[in-house]
PDB file of the backbone (N, CA, C, O) and the ligand in Angstrom, with CONECT records:
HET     ZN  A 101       1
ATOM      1  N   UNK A   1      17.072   0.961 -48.123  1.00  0.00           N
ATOM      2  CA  UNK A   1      16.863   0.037 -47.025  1.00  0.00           C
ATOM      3  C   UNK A   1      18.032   0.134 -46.045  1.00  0.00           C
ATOM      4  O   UNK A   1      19.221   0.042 -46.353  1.00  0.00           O
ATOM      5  N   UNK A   2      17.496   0.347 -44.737  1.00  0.00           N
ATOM      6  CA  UNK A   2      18.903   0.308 -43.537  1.00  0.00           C
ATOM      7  C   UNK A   2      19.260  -1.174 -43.708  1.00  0.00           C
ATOM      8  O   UNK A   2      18.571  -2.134 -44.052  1.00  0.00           O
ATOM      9  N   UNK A   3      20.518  -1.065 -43.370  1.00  0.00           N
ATOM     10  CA  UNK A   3      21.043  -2.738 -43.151  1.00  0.00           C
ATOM     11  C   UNK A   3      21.135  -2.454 -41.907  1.00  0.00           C
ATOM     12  O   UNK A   3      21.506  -1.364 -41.470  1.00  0.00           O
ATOM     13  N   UNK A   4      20.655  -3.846 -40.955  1.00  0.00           N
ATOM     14  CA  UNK A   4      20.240  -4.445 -39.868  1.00  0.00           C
ATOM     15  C   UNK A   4      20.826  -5.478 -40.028  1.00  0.00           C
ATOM     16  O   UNK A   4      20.845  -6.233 -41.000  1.00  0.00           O
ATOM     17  N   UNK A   5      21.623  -5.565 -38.474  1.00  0.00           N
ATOM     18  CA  UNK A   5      22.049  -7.231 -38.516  1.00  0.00           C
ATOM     19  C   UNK A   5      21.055  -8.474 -37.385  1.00  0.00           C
ATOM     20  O   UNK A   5      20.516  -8.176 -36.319  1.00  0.00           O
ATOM     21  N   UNK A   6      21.064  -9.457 -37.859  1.00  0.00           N
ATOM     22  CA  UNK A   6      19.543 -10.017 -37.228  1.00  0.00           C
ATOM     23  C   UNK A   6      19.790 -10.068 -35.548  1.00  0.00           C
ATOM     24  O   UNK A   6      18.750 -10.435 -35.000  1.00  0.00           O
ATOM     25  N   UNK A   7      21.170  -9.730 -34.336  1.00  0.00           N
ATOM     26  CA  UNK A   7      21.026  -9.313 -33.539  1.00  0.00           C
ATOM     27  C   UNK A   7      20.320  -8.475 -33.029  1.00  0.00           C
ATOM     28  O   UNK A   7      19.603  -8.482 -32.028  1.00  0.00           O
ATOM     29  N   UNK A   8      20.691  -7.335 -34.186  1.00  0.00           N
ATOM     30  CA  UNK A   8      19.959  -5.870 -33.682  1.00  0.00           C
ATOM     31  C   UNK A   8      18.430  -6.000 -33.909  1.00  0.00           C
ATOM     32  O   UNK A   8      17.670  -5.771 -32.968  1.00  0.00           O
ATOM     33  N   UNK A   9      18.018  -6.314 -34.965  1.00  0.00           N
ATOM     34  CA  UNK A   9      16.915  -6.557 -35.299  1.00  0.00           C
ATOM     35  C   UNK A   9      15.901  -8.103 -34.114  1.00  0.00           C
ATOM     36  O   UNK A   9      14.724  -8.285 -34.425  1.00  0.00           O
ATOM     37  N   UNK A  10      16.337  -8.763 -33.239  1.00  0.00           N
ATOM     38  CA  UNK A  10      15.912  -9.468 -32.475  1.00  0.00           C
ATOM     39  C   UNK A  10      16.273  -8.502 -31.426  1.00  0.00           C
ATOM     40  O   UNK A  10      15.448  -8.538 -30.513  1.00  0.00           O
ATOM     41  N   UNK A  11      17.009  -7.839 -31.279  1.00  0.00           N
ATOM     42  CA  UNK A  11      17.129  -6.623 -30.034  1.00  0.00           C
ATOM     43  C   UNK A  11      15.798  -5.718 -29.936  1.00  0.00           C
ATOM     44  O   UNK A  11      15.254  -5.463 -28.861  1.00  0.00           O
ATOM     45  N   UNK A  12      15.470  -5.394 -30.831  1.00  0.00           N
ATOM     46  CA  UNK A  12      14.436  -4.305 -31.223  1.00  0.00           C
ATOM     47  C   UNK A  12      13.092  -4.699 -30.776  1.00  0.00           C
ATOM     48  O   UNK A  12      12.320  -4.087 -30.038  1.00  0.00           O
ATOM     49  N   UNK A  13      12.905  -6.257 -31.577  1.00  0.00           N
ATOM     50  CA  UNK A  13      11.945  -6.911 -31.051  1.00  0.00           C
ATOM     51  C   UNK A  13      11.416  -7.238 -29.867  1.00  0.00           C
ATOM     52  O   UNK A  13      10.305  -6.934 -29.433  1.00  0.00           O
ATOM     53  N   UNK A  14      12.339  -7.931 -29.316  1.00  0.00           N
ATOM     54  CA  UNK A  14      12.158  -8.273 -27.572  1.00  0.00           C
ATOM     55  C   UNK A  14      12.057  -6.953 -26.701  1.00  0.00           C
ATOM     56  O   UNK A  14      11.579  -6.979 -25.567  1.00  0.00           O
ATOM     57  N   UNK A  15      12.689  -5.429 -27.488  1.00  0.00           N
ATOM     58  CA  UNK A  15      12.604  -4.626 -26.815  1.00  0.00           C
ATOM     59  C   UNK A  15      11.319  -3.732 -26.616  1.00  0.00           C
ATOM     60  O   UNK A  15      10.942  -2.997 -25.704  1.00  0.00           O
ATOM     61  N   UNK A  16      10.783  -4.107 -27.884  1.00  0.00           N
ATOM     62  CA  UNK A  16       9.505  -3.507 -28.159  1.00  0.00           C
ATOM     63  C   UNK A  16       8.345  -4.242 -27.643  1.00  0.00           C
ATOM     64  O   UNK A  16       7.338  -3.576 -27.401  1.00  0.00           O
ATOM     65  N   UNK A  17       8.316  -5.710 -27.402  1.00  0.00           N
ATOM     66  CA  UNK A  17       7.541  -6.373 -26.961  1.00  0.00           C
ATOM     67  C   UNK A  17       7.569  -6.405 -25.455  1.00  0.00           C
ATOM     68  O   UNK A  17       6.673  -6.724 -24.674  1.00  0.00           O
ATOM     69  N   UNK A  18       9.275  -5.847 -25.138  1.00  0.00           N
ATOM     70  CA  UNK A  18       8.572  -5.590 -23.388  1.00  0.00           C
ATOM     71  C   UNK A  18       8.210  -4.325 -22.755  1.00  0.00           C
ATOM     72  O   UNK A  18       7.783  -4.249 -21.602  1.00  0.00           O
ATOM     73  N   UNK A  19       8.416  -3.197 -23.647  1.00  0.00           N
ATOM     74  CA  UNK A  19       7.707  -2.285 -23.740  1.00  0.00           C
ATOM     75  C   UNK A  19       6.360  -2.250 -23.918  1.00  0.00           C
ATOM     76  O   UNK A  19       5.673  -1.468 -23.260  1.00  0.00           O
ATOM     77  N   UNK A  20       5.736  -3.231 -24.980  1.00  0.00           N
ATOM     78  CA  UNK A  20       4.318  -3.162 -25.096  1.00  0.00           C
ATOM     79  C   UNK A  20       3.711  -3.996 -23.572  1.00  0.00           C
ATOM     80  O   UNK A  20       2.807  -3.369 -23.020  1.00  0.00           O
ATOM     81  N   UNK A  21       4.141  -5.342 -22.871  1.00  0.00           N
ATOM     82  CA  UNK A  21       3.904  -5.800 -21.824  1.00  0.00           C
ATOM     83  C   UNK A  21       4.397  -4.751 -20.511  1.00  0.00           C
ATOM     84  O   UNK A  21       3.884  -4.816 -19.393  1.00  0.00           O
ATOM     85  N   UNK A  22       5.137  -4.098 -20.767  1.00  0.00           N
ATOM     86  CA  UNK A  22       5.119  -3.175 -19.437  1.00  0.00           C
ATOM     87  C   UNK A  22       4.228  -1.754 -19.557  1.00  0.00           C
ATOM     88  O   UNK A  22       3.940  -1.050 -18.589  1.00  0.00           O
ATOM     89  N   UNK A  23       3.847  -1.477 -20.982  1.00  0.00           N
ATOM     90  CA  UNK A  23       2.556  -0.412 -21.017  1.00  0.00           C
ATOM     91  C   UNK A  23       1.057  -1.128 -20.685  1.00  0.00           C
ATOM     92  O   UNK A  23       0.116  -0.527 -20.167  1.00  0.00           O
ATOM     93  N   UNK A  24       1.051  -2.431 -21.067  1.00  0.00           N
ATOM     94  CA  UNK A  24      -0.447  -3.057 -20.614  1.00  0.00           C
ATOM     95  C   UNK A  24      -0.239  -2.731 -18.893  1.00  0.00           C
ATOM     96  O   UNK A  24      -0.916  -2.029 -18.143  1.00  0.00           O
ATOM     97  N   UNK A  25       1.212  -3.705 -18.588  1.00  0.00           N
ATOM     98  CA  UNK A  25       1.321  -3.401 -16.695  1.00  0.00           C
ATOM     99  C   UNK A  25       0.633  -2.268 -16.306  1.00  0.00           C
ATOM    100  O   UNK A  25      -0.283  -2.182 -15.489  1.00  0.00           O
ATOM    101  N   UNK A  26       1.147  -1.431 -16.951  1.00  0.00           N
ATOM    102  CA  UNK A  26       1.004   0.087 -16.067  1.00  0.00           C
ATOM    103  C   UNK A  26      -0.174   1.083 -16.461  1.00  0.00           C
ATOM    104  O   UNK A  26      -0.212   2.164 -15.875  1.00  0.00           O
ATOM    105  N   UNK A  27      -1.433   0.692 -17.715  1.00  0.00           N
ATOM    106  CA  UNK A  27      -2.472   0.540 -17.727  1.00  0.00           C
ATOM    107  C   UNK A  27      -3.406  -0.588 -16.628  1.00  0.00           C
ATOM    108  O   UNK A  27      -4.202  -0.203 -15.772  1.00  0.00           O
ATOM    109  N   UNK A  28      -3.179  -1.533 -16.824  1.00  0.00           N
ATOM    110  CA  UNK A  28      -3.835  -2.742 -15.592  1.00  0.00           C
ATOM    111  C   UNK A  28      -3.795  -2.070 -14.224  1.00  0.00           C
ATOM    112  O   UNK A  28      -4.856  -1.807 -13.659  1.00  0.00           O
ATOM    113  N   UNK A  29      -2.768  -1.816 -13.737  1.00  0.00           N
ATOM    114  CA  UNK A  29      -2.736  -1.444 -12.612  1.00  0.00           C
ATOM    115  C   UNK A  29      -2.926   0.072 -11.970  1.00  0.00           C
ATOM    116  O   UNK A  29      -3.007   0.200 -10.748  1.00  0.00           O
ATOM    117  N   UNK A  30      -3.001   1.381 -12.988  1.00  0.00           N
ATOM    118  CA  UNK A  30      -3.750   2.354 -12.712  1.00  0.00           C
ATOM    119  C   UNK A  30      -5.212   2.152 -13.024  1.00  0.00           C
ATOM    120  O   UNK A  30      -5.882   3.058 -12.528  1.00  0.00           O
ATOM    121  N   UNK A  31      -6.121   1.019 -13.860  1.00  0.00           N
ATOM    122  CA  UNK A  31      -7.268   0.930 -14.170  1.00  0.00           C
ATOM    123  C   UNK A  31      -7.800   0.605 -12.489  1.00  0.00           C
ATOM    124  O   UNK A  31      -8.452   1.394 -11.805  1.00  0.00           O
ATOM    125  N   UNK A  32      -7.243  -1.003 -11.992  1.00  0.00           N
ATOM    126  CA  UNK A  32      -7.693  -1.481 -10.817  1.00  0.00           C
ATOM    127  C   UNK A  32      -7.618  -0.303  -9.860  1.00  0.00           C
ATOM    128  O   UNK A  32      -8.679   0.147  -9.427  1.00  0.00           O
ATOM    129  N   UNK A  33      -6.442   0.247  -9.481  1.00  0.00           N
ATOM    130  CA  UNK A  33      -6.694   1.230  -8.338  1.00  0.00           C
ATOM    131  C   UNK A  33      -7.438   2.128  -8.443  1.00  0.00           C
ATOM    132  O   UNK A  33      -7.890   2.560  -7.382  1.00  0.00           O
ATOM    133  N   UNK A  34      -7.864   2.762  -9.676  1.00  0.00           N
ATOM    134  CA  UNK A  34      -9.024   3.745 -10.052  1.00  0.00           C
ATOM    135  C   UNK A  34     -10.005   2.787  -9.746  1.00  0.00           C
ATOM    136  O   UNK A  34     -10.878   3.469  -9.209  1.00  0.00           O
ATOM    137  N   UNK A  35     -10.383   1.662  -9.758  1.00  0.00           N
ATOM    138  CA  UNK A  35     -11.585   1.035  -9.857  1.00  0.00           C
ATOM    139  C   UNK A  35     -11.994   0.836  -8.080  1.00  0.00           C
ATOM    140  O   UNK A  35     -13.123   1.012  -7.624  1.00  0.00           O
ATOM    141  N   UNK A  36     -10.761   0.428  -7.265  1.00  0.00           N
ATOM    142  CA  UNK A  36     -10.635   0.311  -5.891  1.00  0.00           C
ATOM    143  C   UNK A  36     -11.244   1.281  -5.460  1.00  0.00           C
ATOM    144  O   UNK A  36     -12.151   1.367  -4.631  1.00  0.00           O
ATOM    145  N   UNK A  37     -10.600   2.176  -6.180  1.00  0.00           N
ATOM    146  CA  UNK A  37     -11.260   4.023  -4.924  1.00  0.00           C
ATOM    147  C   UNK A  37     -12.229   4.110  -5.027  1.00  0.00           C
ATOM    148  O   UNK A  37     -12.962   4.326  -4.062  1.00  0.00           O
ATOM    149  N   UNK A  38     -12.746   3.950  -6.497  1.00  0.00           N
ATOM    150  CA  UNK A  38     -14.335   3.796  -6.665  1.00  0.00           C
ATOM    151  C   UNK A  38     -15.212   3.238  -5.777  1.00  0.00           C
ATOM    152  O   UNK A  38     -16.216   3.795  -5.333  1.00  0.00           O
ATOM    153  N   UNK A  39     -14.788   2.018  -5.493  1.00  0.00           N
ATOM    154  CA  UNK A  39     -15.273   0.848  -4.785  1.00  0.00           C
ATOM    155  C   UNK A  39     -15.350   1.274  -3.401  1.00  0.00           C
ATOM    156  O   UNK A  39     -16.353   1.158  -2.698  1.00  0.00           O
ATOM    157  N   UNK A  40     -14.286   1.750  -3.060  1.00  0.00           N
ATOM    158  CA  UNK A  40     -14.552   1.809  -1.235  1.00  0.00           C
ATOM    159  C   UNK A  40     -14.209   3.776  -1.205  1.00  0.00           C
ATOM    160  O   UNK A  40     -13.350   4.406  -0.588  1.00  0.00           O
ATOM    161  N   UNK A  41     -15.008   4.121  -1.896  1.00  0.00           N
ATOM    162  CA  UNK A  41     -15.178   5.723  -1.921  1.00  0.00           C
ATOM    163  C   UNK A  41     -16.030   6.150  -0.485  1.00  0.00           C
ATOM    164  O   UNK A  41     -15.913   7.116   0.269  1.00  0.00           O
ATOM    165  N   UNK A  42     -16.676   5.306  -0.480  1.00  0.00           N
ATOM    166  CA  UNK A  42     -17.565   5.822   0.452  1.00  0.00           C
ATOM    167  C   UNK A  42     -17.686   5.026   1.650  1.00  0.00           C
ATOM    168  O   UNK A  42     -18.713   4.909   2.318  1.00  0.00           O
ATOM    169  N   UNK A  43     -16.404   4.406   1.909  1.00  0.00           N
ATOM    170  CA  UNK A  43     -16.572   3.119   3.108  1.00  0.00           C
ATOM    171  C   UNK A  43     -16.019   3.795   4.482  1.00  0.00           C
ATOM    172  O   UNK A  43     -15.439   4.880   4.452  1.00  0.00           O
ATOM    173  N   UNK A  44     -16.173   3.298   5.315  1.00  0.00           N
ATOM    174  CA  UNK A  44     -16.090   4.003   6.324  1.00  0.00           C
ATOM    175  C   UNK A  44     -15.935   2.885   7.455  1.00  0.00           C
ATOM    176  O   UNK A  44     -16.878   2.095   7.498  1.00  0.00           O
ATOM    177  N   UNK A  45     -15.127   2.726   8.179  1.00  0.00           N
ATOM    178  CA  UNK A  45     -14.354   2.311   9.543  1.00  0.00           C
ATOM    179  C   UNK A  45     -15.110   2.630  11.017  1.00  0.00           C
ATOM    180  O   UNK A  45     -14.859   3.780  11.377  1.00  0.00           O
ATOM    181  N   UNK A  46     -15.624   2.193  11.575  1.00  0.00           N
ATOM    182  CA  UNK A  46     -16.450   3.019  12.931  1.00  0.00           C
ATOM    183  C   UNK A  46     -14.593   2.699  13.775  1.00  0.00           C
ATOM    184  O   UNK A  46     -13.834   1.732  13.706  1.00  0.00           O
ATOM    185  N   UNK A  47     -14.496   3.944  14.443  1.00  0.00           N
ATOM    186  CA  UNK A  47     -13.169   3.950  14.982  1.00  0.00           C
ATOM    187  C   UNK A  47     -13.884   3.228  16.608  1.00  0.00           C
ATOM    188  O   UNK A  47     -13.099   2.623  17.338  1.00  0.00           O
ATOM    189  N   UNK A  48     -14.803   3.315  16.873  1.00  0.00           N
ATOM    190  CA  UNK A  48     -14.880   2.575  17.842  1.00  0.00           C
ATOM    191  C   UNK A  48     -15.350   0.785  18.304  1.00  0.00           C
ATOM    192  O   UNK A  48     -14.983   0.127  19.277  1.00  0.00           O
ATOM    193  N   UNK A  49     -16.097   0.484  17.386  1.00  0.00           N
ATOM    194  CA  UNK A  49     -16.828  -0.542  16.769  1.00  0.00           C
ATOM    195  C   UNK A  49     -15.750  -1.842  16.015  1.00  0.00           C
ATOM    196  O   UNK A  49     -15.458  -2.984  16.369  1.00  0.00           O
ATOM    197  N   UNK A  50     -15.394  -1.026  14.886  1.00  0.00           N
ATOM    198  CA  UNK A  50     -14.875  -1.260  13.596  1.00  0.00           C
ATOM    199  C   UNK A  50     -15.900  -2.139  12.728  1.00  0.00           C
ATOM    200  O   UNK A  50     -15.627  -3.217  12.200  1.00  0.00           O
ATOM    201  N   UNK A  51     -17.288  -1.385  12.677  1.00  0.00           N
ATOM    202  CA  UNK A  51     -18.058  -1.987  11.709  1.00  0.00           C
ATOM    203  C   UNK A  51     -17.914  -0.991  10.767  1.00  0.00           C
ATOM    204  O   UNK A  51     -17.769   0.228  10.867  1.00  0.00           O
ATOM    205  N   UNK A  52     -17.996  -1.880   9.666  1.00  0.00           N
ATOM    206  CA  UNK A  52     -17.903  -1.398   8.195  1.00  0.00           C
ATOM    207  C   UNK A  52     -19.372  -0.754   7.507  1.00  0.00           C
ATOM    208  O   UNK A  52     -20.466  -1.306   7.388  1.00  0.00           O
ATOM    209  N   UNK A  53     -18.898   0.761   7.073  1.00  0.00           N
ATOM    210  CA  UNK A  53     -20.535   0.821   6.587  1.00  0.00           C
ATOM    211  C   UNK A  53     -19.995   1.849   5.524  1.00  0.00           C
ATOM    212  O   UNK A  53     -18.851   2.256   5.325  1.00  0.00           O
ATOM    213  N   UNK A  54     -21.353   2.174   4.823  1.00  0.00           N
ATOM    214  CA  UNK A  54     -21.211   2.663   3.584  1.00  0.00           C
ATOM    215  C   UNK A  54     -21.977   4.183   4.286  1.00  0.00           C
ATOM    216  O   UNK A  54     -22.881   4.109   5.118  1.00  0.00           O
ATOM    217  N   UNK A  55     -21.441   5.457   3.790  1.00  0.00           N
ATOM    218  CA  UNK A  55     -22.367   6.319   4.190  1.00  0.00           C
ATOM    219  C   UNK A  55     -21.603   7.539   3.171  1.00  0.00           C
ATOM    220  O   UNK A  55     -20.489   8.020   3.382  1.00  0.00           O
ATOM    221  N   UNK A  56     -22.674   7.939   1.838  1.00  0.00           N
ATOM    222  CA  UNK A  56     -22.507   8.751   0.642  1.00  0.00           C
ATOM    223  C   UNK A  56     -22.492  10.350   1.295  1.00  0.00           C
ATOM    224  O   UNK A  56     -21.839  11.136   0.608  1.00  0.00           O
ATOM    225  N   UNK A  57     -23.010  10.823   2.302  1.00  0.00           N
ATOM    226  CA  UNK A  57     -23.174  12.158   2.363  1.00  0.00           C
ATOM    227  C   UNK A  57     -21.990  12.753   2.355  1.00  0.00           C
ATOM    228  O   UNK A  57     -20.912  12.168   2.455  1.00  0.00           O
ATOM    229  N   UNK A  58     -22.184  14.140   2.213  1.00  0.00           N
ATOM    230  CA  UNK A  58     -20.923  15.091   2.190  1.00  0.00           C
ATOM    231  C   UNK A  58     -20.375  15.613   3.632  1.00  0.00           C
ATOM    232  O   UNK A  58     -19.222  16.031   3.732  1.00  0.00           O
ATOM    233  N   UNK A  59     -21.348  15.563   4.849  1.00  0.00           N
ATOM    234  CA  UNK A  59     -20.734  15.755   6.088  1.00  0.00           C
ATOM    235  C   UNK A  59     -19.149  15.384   6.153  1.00  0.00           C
ATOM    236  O   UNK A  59     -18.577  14.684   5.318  1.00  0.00           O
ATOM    237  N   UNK A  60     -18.445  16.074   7.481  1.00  0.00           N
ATOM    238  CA  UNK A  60     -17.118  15.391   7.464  1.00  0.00           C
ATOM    239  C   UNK A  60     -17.393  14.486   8.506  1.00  0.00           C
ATOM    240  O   UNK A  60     -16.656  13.500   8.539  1.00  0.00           O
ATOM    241  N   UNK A  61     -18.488  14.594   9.580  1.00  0.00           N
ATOM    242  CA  UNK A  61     -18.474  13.734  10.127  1.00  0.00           C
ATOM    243  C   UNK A  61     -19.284  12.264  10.193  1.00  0.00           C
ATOM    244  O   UNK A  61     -20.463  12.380  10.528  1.00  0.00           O
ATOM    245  N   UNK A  62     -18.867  11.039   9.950  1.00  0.00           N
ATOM    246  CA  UNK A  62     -20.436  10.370   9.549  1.00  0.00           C
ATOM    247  C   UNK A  62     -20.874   9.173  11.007  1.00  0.00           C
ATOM    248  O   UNK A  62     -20.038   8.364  11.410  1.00  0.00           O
ATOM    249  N   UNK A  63     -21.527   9.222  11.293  1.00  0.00           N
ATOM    250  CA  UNK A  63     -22.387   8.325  12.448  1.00  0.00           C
ATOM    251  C   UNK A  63     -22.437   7.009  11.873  1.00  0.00           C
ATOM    252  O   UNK A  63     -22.727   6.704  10.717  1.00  0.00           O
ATOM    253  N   UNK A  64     -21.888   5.751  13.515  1.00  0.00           N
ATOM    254  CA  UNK A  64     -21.944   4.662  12.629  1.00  0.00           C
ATOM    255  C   UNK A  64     -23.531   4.308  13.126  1.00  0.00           C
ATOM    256  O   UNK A  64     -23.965   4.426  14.272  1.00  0.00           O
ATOM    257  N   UNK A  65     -24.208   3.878  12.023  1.00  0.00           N
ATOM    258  CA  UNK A  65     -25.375   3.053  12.430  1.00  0.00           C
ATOM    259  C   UNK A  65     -25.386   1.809  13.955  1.00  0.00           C
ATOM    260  O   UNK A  65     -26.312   1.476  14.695  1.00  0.00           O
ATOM    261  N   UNK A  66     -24.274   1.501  13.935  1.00  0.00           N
ATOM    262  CA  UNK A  66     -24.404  -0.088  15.130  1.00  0.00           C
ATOM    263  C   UNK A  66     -24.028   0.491  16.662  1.00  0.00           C
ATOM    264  O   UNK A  66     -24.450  -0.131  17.636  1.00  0.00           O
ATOM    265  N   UNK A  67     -23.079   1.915  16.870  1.00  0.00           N
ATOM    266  CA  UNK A  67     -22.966   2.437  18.031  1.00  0.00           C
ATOM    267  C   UNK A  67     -23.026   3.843  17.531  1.00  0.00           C
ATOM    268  O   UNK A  67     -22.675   4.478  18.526  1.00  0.00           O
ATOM    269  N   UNK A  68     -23.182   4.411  16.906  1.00  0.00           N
ATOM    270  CA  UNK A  68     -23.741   5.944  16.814  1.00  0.00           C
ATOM    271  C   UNK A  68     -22.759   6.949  17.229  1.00  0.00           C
ATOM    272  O   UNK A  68     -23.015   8.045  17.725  1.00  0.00           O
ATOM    273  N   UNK A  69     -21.135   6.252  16.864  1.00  0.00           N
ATOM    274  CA  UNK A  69     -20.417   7.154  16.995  1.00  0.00           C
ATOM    275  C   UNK A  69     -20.161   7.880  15.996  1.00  0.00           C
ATOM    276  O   UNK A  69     -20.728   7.789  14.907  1.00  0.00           O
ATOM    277  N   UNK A  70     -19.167   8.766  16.325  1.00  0.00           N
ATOM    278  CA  UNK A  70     -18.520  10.181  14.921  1.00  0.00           C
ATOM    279  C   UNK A  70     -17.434   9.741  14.285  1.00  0.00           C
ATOM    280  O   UNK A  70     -16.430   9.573  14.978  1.00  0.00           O
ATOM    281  N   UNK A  71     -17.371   9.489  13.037  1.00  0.00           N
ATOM    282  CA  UNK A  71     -16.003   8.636  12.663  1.00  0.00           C
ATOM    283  C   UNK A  71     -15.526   9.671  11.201  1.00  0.00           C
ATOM    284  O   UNK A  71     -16.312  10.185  10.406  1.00  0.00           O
ATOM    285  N   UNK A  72     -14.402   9.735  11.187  1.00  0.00           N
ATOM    286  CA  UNK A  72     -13.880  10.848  10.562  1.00  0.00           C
ATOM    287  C   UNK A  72     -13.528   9.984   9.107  1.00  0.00           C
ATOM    288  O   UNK A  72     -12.862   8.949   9.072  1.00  0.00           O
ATOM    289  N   UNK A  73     -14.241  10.780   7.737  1.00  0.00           N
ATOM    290  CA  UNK A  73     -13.801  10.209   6.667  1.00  0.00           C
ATOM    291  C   UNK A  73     -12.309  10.049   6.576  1.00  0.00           C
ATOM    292  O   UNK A  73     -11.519  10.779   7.175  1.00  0.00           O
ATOM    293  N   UNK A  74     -11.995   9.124   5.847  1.00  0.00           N
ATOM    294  CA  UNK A  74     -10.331   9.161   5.254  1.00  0.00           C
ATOM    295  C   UNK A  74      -9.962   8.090   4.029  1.00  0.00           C
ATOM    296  O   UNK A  74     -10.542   7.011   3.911  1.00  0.00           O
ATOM    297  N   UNK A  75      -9.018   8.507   3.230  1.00  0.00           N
ATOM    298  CA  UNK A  75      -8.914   8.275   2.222  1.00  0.00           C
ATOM    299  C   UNK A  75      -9.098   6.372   2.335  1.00  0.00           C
ATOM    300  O   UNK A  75      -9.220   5.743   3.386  1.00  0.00           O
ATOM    301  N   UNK A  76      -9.069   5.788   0.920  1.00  0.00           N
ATOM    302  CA  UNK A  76      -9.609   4.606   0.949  1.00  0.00           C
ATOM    303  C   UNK A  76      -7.883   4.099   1.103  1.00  0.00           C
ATOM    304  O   UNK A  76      -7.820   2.974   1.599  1.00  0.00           O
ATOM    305  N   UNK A  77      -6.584   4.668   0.798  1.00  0.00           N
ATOM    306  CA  UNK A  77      -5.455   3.737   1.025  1.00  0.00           C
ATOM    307  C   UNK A  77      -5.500   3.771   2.627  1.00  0.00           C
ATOM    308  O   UNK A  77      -5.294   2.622   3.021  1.00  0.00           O
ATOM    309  N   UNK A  78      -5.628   4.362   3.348  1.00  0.00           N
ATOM    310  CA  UNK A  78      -6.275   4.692   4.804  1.00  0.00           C
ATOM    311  C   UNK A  78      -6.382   3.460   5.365  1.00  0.00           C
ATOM    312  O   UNK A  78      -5.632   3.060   6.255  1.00  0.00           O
ATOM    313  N   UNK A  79      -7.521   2.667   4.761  1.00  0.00           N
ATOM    314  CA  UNK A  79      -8.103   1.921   5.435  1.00  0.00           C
ATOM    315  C   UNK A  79      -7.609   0.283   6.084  1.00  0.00           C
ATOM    316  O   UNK A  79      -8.383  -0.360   6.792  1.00  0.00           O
TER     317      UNK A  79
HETATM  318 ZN    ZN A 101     -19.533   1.952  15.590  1.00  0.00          ZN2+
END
């Protein structure tokens, strides 16, 4: 058996427990932003308008439905 003195051994603890709360952190918060991009993957900005629309095709350029302009995809932190 190692001898441990109950400092070290309450050191270990608190150290391991904020290790386990800062691995949930940093799971939680790559889950949500994966979930975000998901979410507005396909959203789209009319650069002239600024109505919001959804449009899935692969074009680069997509037409807004409300003024029928050309609005250039871009990433969802973009927006
Ligand atoms: Zn528009």
């Amino acid at each position: 058996m190692i001898p441990v003195s109950l400092n070290a051994l309450i050191f270990i603890y608190l150290a391991l427990m904020l290790g386990l709360i800062f691995s949930a952190w940093l799971v939680s918060t790559w889950s949500r932003r994966s979930r975000k991009r998901q979410a507005f993957r396909h959203l789209i900005r009319c650069s002239m308008c600024a109505f919001e629309f959804e449009d899935a095709a692969q074009t680069p350029l997509a037409v807004c439905p409300r003024c029928a302009a050309l609005n250039e995809r871009r990433r969802a932190s973009q927006l």
